[in-house]
N, C-alpha and C positions, 0 to 999 in steps of 0.2 A: 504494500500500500504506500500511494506516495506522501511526501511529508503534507503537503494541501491538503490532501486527503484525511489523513490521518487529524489534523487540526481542525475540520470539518467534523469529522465524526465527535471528536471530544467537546467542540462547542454544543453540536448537536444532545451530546450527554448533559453537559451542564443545563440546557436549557430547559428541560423536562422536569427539572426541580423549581423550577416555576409555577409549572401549575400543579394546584389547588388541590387536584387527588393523590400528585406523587408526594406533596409534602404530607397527607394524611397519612399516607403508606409509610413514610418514613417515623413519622410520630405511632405509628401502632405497631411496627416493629419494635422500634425503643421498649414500649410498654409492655407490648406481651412476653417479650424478653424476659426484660425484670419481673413479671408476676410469674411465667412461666419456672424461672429459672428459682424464685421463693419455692414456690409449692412444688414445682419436678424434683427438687432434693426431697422435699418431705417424701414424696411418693417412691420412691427408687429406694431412700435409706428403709423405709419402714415395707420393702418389696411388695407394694399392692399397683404396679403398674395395672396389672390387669382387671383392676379398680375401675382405675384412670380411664381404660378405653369399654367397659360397661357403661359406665357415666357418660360417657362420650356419645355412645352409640344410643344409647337411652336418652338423650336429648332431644334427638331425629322425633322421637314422639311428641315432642312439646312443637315443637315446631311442624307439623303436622296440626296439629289443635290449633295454634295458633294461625294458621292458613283459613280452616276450616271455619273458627270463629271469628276471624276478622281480628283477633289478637293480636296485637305483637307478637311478632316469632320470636324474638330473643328473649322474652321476656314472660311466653310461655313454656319454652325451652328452660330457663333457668328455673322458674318451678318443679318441672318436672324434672331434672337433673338434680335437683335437689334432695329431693323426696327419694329420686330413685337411692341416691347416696346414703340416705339415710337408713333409709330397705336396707341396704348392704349391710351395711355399720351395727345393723341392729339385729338381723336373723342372724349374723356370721359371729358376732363378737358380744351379744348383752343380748342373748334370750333364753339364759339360764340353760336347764338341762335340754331343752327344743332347741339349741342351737344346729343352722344347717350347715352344713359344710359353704365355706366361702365361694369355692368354685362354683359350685351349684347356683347359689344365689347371685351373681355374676353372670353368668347364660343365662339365669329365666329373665332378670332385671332385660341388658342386652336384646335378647328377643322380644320382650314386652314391648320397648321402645321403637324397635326398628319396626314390629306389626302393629304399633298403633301409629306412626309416624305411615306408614304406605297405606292404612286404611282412612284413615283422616285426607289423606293429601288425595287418595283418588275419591272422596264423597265430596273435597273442594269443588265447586260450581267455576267454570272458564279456567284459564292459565294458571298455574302453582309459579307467579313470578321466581326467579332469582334463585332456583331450589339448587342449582350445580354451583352457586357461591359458596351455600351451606354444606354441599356435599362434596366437594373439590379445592374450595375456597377461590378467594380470588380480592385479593388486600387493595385492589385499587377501586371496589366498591365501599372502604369503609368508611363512613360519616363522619364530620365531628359529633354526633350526639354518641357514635360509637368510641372516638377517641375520649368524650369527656367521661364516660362512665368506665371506658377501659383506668383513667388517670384515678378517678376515685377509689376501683380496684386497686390498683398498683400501692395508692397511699397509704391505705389500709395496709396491704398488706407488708408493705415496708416499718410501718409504727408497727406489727404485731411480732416482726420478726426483729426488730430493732429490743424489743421491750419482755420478749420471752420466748428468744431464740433458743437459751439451755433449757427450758420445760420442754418445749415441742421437741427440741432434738432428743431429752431422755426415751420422749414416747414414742418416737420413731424409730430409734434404736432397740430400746428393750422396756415393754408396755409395764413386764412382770417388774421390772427392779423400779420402774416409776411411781408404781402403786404401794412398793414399798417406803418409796418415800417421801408419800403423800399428798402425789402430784395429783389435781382434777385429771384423771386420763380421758374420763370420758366427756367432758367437758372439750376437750383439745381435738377429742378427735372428731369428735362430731364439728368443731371448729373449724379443724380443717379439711372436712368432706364438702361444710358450707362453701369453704375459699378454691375446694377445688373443681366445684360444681361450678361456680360462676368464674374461674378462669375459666376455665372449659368453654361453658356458654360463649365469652366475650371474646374468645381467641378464634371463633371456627372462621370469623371472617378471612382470618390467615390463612390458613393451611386447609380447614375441611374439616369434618368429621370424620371422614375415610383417614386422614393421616395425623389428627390431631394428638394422638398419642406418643406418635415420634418425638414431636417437640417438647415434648413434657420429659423423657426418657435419654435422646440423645446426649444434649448439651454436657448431662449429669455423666454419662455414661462414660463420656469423653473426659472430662475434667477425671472422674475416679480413677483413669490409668494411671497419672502423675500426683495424686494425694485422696488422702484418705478423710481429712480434714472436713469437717459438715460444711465449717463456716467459709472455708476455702472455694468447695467445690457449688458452694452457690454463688457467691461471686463471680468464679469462671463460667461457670452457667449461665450466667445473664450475659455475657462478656461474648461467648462464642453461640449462644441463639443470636443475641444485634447483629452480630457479625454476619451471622447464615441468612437471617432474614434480609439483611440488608442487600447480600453479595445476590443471594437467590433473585431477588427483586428486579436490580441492575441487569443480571445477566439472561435474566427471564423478559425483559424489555428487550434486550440488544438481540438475542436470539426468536422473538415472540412466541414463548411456549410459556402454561400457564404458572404463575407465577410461584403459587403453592406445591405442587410437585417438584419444583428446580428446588427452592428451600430446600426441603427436607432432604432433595439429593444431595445440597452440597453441607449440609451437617451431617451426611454418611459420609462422604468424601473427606469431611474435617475429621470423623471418631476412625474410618482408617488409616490414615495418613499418619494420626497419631498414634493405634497401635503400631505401626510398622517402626517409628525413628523408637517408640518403647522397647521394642522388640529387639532391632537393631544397634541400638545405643545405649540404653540404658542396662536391659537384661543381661547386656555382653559385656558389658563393665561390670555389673557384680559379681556375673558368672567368674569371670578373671577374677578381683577380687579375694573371691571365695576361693578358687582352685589357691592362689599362692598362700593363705591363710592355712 
């Protein structure tokens, strides 16, 4: 490419941060980042990923109802991702001797959602607007009234990890020794099924429901190869989601494929690349190391 050419192109890039929906795009990466990258450590430490994407997919029903009743969809959606979180929390871990096996209650939630979200959406009367935003995403549809409640999320949940970041991480780690010493557990948890229902909810504009799960699990995933640290690996978390959303965003424009699927590629592309120099660099130094020891 020539050098005009090449200067062309880059003005060409600058100037798309001009309007009005890339700068929304850029402000809702930032945010689901950071709220992402709070609650995806909660979720990966205390290993209920598969939580995370029941709730996810249990959503699809609220948004369904909400088509159907003229609702808001995000905001039938987060009821119902609520509730379903709640289900979980409640048949798997506090229903005395009746408790069900987690997995189980995980599939029926999952299923309940994705068959009341396909029977609601086909009794909807005309078009189901916008339905492959929700279900593939698509970040340059998102609002400011979605940026301003994603921000109110994010605040929140920055004051609660800011202010009882060691509670939450006892009971993310080990429920049994929290309760030993005396921690609300179930006050927390149920706490954070609330915080991880409604990131859920206010993030599918990003990525999808289909893929929403990644982004809660990668970042974290990533970061854990190089430290084991709670406090650390949320940090990096917020640090290389901005980064995936942002890069995916950019290069999902420059190439025009859709935006959500490029993400989540390129925060697999960031958690291999990192095992590989782990593997290569790291592992090989201690292995030596150790062998002269």
């Amino acid at each position: 490419m020539r050098p005009g050419l090449i200067r062309q192109h880059y003005i060409n890039n600058m100037d798309i941060l001009q309007y009005t929906f890339f700068q929304n795009a850029i402000w809702a990466s930032l945010l689901t980042a950071v709220a992402c990258g709070i609650v995806g450590t909660y979720v990966v430490s205390r290993r209920i990923v598969f939580i995370s994407g029941g709730i996810t997919h249990a959503s699809f029903g609220g948004l369904g109802i909400g088509f159907y009743t003229g609702m808001n969809p995000l905001l039938s959606a987060l009821i119902f991702a609520v509730l379903s979180a709640f289900g979980v929390e409640y048949f798997s871990h506090s229903g005395g001797y009746k408790r069900i096996r987690e997995d189980s209650v995980i599939a029926s939630v999952w299923s309940l959602g994705m068959a009341t979200g396909v029977i609601f959406i086909f009794l909807t009367p005309g078009y189901t607007p916008n339905l492959s935003a929700y279900l593939f995403g698509n970040i340059l549809t998102v609002s400011k009234t979605d940026i301003l409640w994603m921000t109110v999320l994010t605040v929140i949940l920055i004051s609660v990890y800011l202010s009882g970041r060691r509670t939450v991480m006892y009971t993310a780690f080990d429920r049994d020794f929290a309760f030993t010493q005396g921690l609300p557990v179930h006050l927390i948890e149920y706490g954070m099924m609330f915080f991880i229902s409604a990131t859920i909810v206010l993030s599918i504009r990003l990525v999808g429901i289909m893929l929403l799960m990644s982004i809660l699990t990668i970042p974290q995933m990533t970061a854990n190869i190089f430290t084991s640290n709670y406090h650390k690996i949320t940090l990096a978390s917020c640090l290389l989601g901005f980064f995936g959303c942002v890069s995916g965003l950019y290069l999902s424009y420059y190439f025009n494929i859709p935006s959500g699927a490029f993400i989540i590629l390129i925060l697999i592309v960031i958690f291999l690349t990192a095992k590989a120099i782990h593997v290569l660099f790291i592992q090989k130094r201690e292995y030596s190391a150790a062998s002269k020891n």
